[in-house]
N, C-alpha and C positions, 0 to 999 in steps of 0.2 A: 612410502606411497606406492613406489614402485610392487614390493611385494604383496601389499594389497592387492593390487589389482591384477598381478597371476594369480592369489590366490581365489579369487572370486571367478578368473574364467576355468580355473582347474574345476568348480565349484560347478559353477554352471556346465562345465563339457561330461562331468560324471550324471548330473538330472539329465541330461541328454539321454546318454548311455541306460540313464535306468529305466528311461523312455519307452526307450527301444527296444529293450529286450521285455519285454510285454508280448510281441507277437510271436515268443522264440514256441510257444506251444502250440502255435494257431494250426487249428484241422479245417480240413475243407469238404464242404460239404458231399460234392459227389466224389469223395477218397472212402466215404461209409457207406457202409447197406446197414441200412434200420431194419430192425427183426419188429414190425410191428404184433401177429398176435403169435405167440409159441405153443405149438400142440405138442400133449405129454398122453402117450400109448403106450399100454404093456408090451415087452419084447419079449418074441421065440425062449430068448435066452434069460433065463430067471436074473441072471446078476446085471442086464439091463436095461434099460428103455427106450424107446420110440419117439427121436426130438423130429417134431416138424414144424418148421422156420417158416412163416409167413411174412416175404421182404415187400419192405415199398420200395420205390425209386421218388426221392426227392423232386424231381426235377420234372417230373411228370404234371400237368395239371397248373406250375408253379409259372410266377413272373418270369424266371429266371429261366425255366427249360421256353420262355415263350410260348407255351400250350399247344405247341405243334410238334413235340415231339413225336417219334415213332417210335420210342423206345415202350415195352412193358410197363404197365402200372407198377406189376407186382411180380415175384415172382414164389414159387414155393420149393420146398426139397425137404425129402425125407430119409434118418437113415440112424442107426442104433448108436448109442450112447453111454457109455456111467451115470454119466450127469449133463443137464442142459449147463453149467455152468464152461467145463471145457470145453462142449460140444462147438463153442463159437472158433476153436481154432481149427475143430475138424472141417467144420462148413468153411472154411477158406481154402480148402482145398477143392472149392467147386466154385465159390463166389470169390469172384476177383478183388473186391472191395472188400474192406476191414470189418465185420459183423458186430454191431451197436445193438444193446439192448438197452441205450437209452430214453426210446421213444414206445416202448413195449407195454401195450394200452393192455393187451387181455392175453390170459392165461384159457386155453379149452383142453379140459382132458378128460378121456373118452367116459363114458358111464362104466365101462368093464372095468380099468384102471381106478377111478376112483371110489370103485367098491372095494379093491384089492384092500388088504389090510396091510402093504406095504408102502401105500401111495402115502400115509402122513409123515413118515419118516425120509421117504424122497423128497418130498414138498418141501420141507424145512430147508433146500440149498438154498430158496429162492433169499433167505436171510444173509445167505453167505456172498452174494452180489451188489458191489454199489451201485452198480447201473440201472438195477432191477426198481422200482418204485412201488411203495408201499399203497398207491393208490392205484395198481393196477386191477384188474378186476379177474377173476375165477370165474368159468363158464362149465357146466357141462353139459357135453355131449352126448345125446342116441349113439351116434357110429363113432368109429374110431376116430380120433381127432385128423389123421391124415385126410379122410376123404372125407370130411367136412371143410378142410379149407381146401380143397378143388375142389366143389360142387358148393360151394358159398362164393354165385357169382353175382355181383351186383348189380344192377340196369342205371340205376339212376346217379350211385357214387362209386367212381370207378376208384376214388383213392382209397384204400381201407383202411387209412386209420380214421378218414372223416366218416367210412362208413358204421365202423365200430367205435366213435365217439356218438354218433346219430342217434344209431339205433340201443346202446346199454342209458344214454342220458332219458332220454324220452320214454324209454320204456319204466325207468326209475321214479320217473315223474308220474306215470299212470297207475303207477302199482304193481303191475302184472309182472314184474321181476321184481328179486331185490339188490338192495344195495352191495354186491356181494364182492370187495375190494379186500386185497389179501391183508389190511392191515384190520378187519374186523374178523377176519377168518385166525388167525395166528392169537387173538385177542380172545376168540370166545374158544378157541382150543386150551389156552393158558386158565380162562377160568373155568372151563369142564362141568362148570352148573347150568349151561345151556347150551341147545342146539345151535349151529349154523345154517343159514339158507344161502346157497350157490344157483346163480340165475342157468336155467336150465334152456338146449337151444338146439336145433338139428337143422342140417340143410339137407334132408329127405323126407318127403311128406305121407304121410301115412296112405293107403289106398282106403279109400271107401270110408275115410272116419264119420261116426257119428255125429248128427247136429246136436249142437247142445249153447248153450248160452252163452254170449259172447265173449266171460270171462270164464268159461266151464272149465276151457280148455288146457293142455298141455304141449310143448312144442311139438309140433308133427301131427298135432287133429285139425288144424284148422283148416278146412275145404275151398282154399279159395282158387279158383282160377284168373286166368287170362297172362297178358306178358308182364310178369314179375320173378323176382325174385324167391327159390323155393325157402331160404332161411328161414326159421320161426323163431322167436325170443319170446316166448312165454313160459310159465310158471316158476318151480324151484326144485332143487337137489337136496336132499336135509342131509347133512353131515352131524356126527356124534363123535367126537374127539378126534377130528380131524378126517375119519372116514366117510364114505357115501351110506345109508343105507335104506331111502325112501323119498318120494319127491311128492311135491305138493302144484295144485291145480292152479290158473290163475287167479281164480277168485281166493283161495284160498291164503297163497300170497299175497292178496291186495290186502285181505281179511289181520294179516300178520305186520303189515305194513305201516296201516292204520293204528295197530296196537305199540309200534315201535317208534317215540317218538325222536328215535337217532335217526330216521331214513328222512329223503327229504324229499316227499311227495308235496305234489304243486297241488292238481285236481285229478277228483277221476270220475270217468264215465261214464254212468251204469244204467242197466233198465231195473224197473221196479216194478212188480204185480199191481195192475191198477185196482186199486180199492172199490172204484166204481163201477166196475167194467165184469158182466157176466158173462163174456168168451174168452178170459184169460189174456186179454192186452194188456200191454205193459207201457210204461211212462219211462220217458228216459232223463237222469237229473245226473246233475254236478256237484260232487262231493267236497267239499276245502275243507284241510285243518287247518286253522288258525291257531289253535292253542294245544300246549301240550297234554297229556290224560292226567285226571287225578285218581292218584292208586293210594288206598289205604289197605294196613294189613291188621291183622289177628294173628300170631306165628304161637300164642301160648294154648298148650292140650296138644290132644294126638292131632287133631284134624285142623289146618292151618286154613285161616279164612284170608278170600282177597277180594277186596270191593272196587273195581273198575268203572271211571266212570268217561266215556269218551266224547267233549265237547267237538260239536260237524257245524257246518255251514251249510245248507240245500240249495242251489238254485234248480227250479224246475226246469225242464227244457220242451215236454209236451204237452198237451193234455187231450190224450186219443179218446176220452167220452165226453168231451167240452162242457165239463161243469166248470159250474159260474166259484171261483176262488175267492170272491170276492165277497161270499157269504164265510160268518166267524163257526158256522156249523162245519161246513166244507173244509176248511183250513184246520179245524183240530181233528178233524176223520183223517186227511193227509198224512201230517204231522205225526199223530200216534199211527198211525202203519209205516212209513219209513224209519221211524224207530225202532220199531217190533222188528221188520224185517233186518236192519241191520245187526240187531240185541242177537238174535236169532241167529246169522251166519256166525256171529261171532264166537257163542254157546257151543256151535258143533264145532269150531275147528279146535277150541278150548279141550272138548270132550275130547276126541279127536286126538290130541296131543298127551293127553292126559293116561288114558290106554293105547293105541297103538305106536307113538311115539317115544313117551315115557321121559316127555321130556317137553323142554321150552322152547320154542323158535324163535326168542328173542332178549334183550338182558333183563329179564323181572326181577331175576334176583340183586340186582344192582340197587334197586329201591328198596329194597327190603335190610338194606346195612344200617339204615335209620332205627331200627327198630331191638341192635343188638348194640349190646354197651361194649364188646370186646370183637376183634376178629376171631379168635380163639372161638366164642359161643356161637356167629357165623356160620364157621364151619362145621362146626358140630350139631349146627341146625341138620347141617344136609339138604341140600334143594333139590340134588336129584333120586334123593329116598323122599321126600317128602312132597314134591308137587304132585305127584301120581292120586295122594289121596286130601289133594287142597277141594276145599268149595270155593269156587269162583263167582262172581254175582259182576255181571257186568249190565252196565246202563247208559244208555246213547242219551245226550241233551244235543236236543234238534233247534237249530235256528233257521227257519226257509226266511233268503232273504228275498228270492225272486220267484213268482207265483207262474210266471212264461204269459205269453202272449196267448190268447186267444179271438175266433174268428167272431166278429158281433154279429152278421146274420145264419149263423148255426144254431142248429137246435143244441140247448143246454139241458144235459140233467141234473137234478137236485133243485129245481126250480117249482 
C-alpha cells in the first residue's frame, strides 16, 4: 500500500514538472521588432540588394502600451544585403530587439528590380524562411522601395500593419488590385502557362495627371487633393515567369478579376454610359458575382476556341435622365447595354493580352485539363504558343436586381 502511494505522488510530481516546462520557450512580446512590410531594391553592387525593414512597435496603439505611449509607431532602416533572409542578424546591429518576420504582411520591390531578370532567382529565398507566410502579399512600386516606405505616411492608421491589411483587403474586394499573395505568384511561376498580376502602388503622385475615369487609372494618376495620404494602390504589374514586364490599368485589373474566379471580389463600383442620355452622363451601379464563369473549350484544329460566359448581378445606384424603370421596354434597353459594355471591356483586354502580352493573366489553362485525356497531351498542347491565336467569344448574363430609386415629381424620359 505503502509503495503505491509514493508511486502515484512520484507520478503526480513528474505531470507537474511536465507542466511546467511548457513556458521554458515562452518569448515576450516587446524582446521582438516585427519587420511588418520588407522592401527589396537593386544594389550599387551587382552581387547584392537593397533590404528595407519597415518595423512596428507592438505596444504602440495596443491595451497593453495603454495608447499613450510616446514611443514611434514604426520605425524604418535601410542598407545592402545577399539576402533578406540573413539580413535579420545584420538589422540587429541597429535594432536592439530580436528581428521577426513573423508578422510580415507585404513584400514592395521597386519597378526597376522587378524588371531585372535577376529578381526571380532572388525571390525564391523567400521559400527558404519559416517565418515568411505564404499569404503574404507582393506589391510593386514606381520608386525605389526605400523611399516608398518614408513617404508612405498614413493620417488616419498610424499602425501599418492595420494600415496594409486595410488598404490591400478592400482594395481586393473592389477589383482595382489583385489578389497578388506570394503563394499564387510561386504557383503560376511553376506552371509557366500563364501570367501573374502584382498589385501595383506608389507613394509619389504624378504632377498634372490626366482625368480619365475612375477606374482608368494607374497608381500615381489619381488627382486627388486635400489632407491625405499620397499612397495610391491601384492597378497591376504583369509578371512572365517570375519577371516584371508590363502593367495593367485599374479597369483593366477589375476586368481580369471578374474573369478569375480564384480572387475573391465582394462588389464593385462602376459608372456606365447612360443609354438614355444625349450629353454622355453616366449611371453608377454595383457589380456582385455570385457564381463562378462557365468556360467551355474547342482545343481541336490549329485555332483553339473558348466560349466564356460570365454570370453578374446589377444593382443600379442612379438614374441621371429619370426614366421610368418600371416600364419592360426600359428595363431591356438597360439590361442589353450593360451587357454590351461589359462583353465589350472584356473583348479588348482579351485582345489585349492576346498580342501585346502573349499571354494569360489568369489560370484558364487550368480548365482546360478537362479536355485532355493525358498530362503528357496538356503539355504538348502548349498554351503559351497557342493562346496568342485562340478565338475567344465571351458573354455577360445580366441579372438587375435593383432598378434604384427614383424622384416621383421629376420629369421622366421614355414616357
Amino acid at each position: 500500500m505503502q509503495k503505491t502511494k509514493t508511486l502515484c505522488r512520484l507520478l503526480l510530481f513528474f505531470i507537474m514538472i511536465c507542466l511546467l516546462s511548457g513556458c521554458w520557450d515562452r518569448e515576450e512580446l516587446e524582446d521582438k521588432a516585427y519587420v511588418i512590410g520588407l522592401g527589396l531594391d537593386r544594389s550599387n553592387d551587382k552581387d547584392k540588394i537593397k533590404i528595407t525593414m519597415l518595423l512596428a512597435n507592438p505596444e504602440v496603439g495596443s491595451l497593453q502600451g495603454g495608447g499613450g505611449s510616446t514611443e514611434k509607431p514604426r520605425e524604418i532602416i535601410t542598407f545592402d544585403a545577399n539576402d533578406f533572409i540573413a539580413a535579420k542578424a545584420t538589422a540587429n546591429s541597429i535594432i536592439s530587439r530580436n528581428i521577426s518576420y513573423e508578422l510580415l504582411r507585404i513584400f514592395v520591390v521597386s519597378e526597376e528590380f522587378a524588371r531585372d531578370s535577376s529578381f526571380a532567382t532572388t525571390f525564391t529565398d523567400v521559400l527558404k524562411d519559416k517565418e515568411i507566410r505564404l499569404n503574404s502579399y507582393i506589391a510593386v512600386s514606381k520608386e525605389k522601395a526605400s523611399q516608398y516606405f518614408v513617404n508612405n505616411k498614413p493620417r488616419m492608421e498610424t499602425r501599418p500593419h492595420k494600415y496594409f491589411q486595410f488598404m490591400v483587403s478592400h482594395g481586393i474586394e473592389n477589383g482595382l488590385i489583385p489578389d497578388s499573395n506570394l503563394f499564387r505568384y510561386f504557383q503560376t511561376a511553376e506552371r509557366g502557362s500563364d501570367l501573374f498580376l502584382a498589385m501595383y502602388t506608389t507613394a509619389k503622385r504624378q504632377k498634372d495627371p490626366k482625368l480619365k475615369r475612375e477606374d482608368e487609372y494607374t497608381a500615381g494618376e489619381l488627382n486627388a487633393t486635400g489632407e491625405l495620404d499620397e499612397t495610391q494602390f491601384i492597378g497591376s504589374a504583369v509578371f512572365k515567369s517570375g519577371v516584371m514586364f508590363a502593367t495593367l490599368t485599374g479597369q483593366e485589373t477589375r476586368t481580369v478579376n471578374i474573369l478569375d474566379d480564384t480572387t475573391d471580389i465582394k462588389d464593385i463600383l462602376i459608372n456606365i454610359p447612360d443609354p438614355f442620355s444625349d450629353n454622355k452622363k453616366q449611371f453608377a451601379a454595383r457589380i456582385m458575382k455570385t457564381e463562378n464563369n462557365k468556360i467551355k473549350m474547342n482545343l481541336k484544329g490549329i485555332t483553339p476556341k473558348i466560349f466564356i460566359t460570365i454570370p453578374l448581378q446589377i444593382e443600379i445606384m442612379s438614374n441621371p435622365s429619370m426614366v421610368n424603370f418600371a416600364k419592360e421596354k426600359n428595363q431591356q434597353i438597360i439590361k442589353k447595354h450593360i451587357a454590351n459594355h461589359i462583353e465589350k471591356a472584356n473583348i479588348e483586354l482579351l485582345k489585349k493580352t492576346q498580342t501585346k502580352l502573349k499571354g494569360i493573366p489568369y489560370p484558364l489553362p487550368v480548365y482546360s485539363k478537362k479536355y485532355f485525356a493525358t498530362i503528357q497531351e496538356f503539355k504538348k498542347f502548349n498554351w503559351v504558343k497557342a493562346y496568342p491565336r485562340a478565338e475567344i467569344d465571351v458573354k455577360v448574363d445580366i441579372i438587375i436586381v435593383d432598378y434604384g430609386n427614383r424622384t416621383r415629381n421629376a420629369k421622366r424620359l421614355g414616357e
